[in-house]
N, C-alpha and C positions, 0 to 999 in steps of 0.2 A: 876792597882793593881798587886803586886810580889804577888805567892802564894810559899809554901812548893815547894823546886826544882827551886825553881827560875821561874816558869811558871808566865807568863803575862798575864793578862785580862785587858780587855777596857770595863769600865762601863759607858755607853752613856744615857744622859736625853736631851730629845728635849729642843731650845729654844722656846720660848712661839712665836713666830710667823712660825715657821718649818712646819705648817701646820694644817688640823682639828685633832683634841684629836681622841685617838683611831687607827683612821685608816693610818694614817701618820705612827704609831712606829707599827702595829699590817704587813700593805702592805711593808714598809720595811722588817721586818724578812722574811718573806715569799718569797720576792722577792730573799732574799741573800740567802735561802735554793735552792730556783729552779734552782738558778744559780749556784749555785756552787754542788748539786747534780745532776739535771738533763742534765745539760749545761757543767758541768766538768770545769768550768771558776774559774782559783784560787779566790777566795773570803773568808776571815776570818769567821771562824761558830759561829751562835748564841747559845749559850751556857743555855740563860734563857732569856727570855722576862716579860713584865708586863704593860697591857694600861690601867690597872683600880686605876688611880693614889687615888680615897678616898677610897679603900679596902685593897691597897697591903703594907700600913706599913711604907713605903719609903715615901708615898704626890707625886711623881711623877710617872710617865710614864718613863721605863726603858727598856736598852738593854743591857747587857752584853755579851760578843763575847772576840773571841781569837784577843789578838794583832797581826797584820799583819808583818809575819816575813818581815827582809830586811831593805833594807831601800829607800826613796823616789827616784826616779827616777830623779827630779829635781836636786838631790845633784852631778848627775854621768853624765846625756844625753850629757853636752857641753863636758867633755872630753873622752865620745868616740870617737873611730874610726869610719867613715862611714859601713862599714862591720858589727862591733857589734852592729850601729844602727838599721842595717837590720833584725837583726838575733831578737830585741828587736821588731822589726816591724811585723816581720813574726809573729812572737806569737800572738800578738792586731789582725792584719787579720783572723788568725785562731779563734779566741775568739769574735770577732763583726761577724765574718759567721755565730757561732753558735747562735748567738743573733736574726741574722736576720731570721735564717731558723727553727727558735722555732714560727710556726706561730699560733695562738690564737683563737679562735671562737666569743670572747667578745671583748669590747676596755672597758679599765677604769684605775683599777690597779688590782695588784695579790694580792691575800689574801688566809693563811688557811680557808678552809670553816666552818671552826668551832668558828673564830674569826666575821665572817658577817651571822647570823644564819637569821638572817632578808631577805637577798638576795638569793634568788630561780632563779634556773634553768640558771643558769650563772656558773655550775662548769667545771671545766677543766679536774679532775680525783674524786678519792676520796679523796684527799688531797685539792687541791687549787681549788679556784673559780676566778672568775671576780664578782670584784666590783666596789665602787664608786672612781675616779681618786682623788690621789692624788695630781697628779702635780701642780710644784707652777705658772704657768699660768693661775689656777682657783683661787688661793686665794691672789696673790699677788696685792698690790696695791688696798686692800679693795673691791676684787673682790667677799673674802669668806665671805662678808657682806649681798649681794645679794640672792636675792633667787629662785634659779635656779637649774632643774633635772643636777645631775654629773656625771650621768654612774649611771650602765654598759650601754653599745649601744652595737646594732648588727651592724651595718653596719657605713662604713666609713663617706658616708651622713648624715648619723643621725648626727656623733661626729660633723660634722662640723655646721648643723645647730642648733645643741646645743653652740656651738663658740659662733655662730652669735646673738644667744639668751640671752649667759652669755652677749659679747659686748655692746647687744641695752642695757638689762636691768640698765649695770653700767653705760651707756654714761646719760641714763634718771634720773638715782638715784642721780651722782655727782653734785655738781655745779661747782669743777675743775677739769681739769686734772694732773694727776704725772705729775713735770717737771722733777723731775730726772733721769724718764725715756725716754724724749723726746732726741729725735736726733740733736735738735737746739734750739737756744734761741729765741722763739716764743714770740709773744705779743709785738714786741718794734716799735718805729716807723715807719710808709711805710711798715712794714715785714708782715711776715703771723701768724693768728689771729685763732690760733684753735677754734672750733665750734659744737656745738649738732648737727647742722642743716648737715655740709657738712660730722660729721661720720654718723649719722643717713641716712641719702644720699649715703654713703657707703657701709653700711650694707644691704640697702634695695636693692639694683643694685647685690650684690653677692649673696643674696637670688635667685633673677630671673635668677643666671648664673646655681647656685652650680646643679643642676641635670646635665648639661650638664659640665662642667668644672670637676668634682670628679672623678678622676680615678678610670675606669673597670676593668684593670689589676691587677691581683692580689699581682704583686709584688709592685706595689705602693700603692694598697690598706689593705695591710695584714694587721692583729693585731700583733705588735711586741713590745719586750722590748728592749728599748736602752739607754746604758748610757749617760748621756746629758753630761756630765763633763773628756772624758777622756782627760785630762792634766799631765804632768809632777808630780804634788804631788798627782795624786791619784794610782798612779802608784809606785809596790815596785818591785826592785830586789835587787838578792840575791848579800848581801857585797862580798863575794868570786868570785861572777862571774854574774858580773853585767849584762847580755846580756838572764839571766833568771827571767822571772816576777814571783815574788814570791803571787804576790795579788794585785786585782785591789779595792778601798774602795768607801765609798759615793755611795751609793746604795738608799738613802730615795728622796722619791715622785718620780720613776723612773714611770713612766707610760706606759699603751698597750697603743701603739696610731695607727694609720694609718703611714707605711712605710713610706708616704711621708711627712708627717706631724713633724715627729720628727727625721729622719733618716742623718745625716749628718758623714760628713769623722771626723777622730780622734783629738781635740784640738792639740794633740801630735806633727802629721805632717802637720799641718797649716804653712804657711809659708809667706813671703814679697815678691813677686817677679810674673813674670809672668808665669800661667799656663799653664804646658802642657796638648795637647790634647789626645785623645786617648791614645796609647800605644807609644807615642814617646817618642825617649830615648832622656835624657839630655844631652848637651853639654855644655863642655865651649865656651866662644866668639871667634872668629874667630885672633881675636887679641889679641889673650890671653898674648900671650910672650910680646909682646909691653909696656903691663899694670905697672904701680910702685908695689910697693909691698903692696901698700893698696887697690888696684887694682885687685889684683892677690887672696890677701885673701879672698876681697869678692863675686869675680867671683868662688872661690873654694866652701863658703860656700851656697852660692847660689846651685850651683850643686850639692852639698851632698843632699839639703835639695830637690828639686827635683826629687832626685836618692831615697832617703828616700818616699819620697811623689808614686811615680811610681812605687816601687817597693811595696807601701800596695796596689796599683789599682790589680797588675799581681797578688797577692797571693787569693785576693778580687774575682776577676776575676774566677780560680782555684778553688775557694770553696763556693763559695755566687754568681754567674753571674747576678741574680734576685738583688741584693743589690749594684752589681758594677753599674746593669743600673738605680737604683735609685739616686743614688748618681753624675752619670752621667749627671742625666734631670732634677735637681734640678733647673736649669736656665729654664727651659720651663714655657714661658708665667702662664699657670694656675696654676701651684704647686706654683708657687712667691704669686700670689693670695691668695691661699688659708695659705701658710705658714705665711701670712703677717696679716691673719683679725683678728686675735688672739690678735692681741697688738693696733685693733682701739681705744681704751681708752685713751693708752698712744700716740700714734703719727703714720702717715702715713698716714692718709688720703687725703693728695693731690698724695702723690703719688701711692697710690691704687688706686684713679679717673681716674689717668692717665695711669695707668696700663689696666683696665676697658673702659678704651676707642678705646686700644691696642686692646682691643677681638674682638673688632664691624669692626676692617677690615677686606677686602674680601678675603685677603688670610688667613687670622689668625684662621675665625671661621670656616670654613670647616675642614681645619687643624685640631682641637681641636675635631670634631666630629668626623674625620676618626680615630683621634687616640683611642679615648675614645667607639670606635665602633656602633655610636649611627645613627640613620637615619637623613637627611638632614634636618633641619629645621630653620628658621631665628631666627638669635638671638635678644635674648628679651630685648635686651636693645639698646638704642639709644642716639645720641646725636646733638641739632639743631649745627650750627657754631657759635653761640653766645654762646654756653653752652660750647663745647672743647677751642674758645678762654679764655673764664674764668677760665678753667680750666690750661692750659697754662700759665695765669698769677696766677695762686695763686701756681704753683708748681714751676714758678721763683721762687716766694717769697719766699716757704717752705726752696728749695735749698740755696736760698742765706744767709738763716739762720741757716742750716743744717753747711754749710761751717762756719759761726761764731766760732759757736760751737767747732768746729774741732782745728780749731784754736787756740782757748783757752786751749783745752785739749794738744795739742800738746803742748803749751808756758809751762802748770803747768807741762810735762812729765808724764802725765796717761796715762793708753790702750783707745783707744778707747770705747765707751760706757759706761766711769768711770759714778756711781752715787752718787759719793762723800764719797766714804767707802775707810779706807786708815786704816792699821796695825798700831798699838799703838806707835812703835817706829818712824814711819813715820810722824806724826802729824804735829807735829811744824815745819818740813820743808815745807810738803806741804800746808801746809796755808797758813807760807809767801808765796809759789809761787804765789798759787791762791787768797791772797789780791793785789799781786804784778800785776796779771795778770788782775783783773777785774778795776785796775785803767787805768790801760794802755786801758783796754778796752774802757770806758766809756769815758776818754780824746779824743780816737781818733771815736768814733761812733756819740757823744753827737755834735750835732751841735746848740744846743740852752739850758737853761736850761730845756727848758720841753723835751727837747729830755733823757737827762739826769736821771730826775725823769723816765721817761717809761721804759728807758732800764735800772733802777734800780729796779724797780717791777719788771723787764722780767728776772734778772739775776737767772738761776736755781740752783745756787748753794749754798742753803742755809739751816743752823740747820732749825731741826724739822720739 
């Protein structure tokens, strides 16, 4: 909307699956007030709100907020300089410190307390409370079908055995599981054969871990908000001088959760190539001069993006140290765990078994106690050698269909984890690929007709 003076406004109605009515558009607002008053985080301001879609006039649930000066970050990042990348970088480090070091008493979502007048003793000030989580890892995949406590929790234990709670209850409800979220093309012949039995089997083995496995440390365990999406288009700077973030957007279902739980480095400086460790500075190859000149480009842009990636660790470092060593231990045996049970519905439970099996070695579990500061004790789970070979062979199997998959996505040219959503002008291209590609498939998989028909029920990428 242009108003008098040329002022812009963004009048926002959820789509009908954005989350539960109410709390979804009511923990949004709130959430882009705290941020951007208490946190000082460029964020465009709510100007009027409205979740009482049969009262307010309009039939919908609405946000009205200031359009986000500048412009996307997408449109400028590839032709910067490395330098104004940094300078674009330093600001996100300084902005996810403040994120991280805003730590919380509740886990759930943030709300005016005047918007959840139902929920006691969960507020933060006189302003905001903790409530019930909006995140879309509670409702997606007909998870908000179930019926299961959502927040608030005290304690980081709690949120995760509420996980394992929401998991059983939907593994028990469904009689399938999303393919489109699965990492492989499950179900086809010889291949691996998802199961109630072996997530049910999953669930119940992290149950018997999670007291000992949930980080003590408070910087793994803190209640924090973090944006799940910082990428290129949610990112604005200013047209005059691109190297300042004018606003960061996409603020709904942002949830408190456990540090370790949701805490990850910025989409932005994600990158292809191999990770440095610590504080080591990038190089080019040692053969640099040698290289052609297509050689050359992408041992440069390799390096930038390294140089970019290192230098959000040093600023991270300098202002958040609690959040660099999170981001750090992501890879540690139990945080994979625990960041992985979340999604047993959809896929991983061979390789959570296998993970799970990881704990019960003699060096692994002592490890995991001293870290977690806890007294000596055996852990509670076990496994005969007929139960880890089985295991063994059914995470071949997962993997080898894992890699199918891969495969496929890579022939059609999607990112990784595509679940078959493709921009209105993309359509018709990426179809042919993907009918081009699922022929090719089945020609060279299908070793009989019944092989055929199988991996034509197993194919996951299909309407509705």
């Amino acid at each position: 909307m242009t108003l008098q003076g040329d002022r812009e406004l963004i009048a926002r109605l959820p789509n009908p699956n954005a989350g539960p009515l109410h709390y979804t558009t009511a923990s949004e607002v709130a959430t882009i007030d705290y941020v951007r008053d208490r946190l000082q985080i460029p964020v465009p301001a709510v100007l009027a709100y409205d979740t009482q879609k049969e009262s307010n006039g309009v039939g919908a649930e609405y946000i009205i907020m200031e359009k986000c000066p500048g412009v996307e970050l997408s449109h400028v990042w590839d032709n910067l300089l490395g330098k104004q990348k940094m300078e674009i970088v330093k600001q996100l480090a300084a902005f996810t410190s403040r994120l991280s070091n805003a730590k919380f008493p509740y886990y759930g979502s943030l709300y005016y307390s005047k918007d959840i007048p139902h929920v006691s003793g969960t507020q933060i000030d006189s302003k905001f409370s903790v409530g019930p989580t909006t995140s879309r890892t509670w409702f997606d995949d007909k998870r908000g079908e179930v019926d299961v406590i959502r927040g608030p929790w005290k304690t980081a234990e709690a949120v995760m055995d509420a996980i394992l709670e929401r998991e059983a209850a939907c593994i028990e409800a469904f009689s399938q599981f999303p393919r489109d979220r699965q990492q492989g093309i499950f179900n086809g012949p010889g291949g691996y054969h998802p199961s109630k039995t072996a997530k049910l089997a999953v669930i119940g083995d992290v149950r018997r871990v999670l007291p000992h496995i949930t980080p003590t440390d408070e910087a793994y365990s803190a209640s924090v908000l973090w944006h799940n999406d910082l990428h290129s288009d949610n990112i604005f700077v200013d047209k005059e001088d691109p190297t300042r973030i004018t606003g960061i957007i996409d603020w709904q279902s942002v949830p408190l959760n456990p540090a370790f739980l949701h805490v990850h480095y910025p989409s932005l400086i994600e990158y292809d190539g191999p990770v440095l460790r610590g504080f080591e500075k990038p190089q080019l190859p040692p053969n640099y001069n040698e290289l052609d000149a297509d050689g050359k480009k992408s041992s440069r842009a390799l390096h930038t993006a390294q140089s970019v990636w290192m230098f959000y660790k040093i600023w991270t470092q300098k202002q958040a140290p609690d959040l660099l060593r999170v981001l750090s231990n992501r890879d540690f045996l139990p945080l994979q765990i625990l960041s992985l049970i979340g999604s047993t519905l959809d896929d991983g439970e061979a390789y959570m078994q296998h993970s799970l099996s990881a704990l019960t070695e003699s060096t692994m579990w002592p490890k995991i106690l001293t870290q977690n500061k806890l007294d000596m004790v055996p852990c509670p789970i076990s496994y005969s050698q007929a139960h880890l070979d089985n295991q063994q062979s059914e995470l071949a199997k997962w993997e080898k269909d894992v890699e199918r998959r891969k495969r496929i996505v890579e022939e059609i040219g999607v990112y990784t984890g595509w679940d078959g959503a493709v921009p209105p002008d993309e359509y018709d291209t990426v179809s042919k690929r993907l009918e081009a590609a699922k022929r090719n498939f089945l020609e060279s998989e299908s070793r009989s007709p019944a092989d055929r028909e199988q991996w034509q029920d197993a194919w996951p990428f299909k309407d509705g």
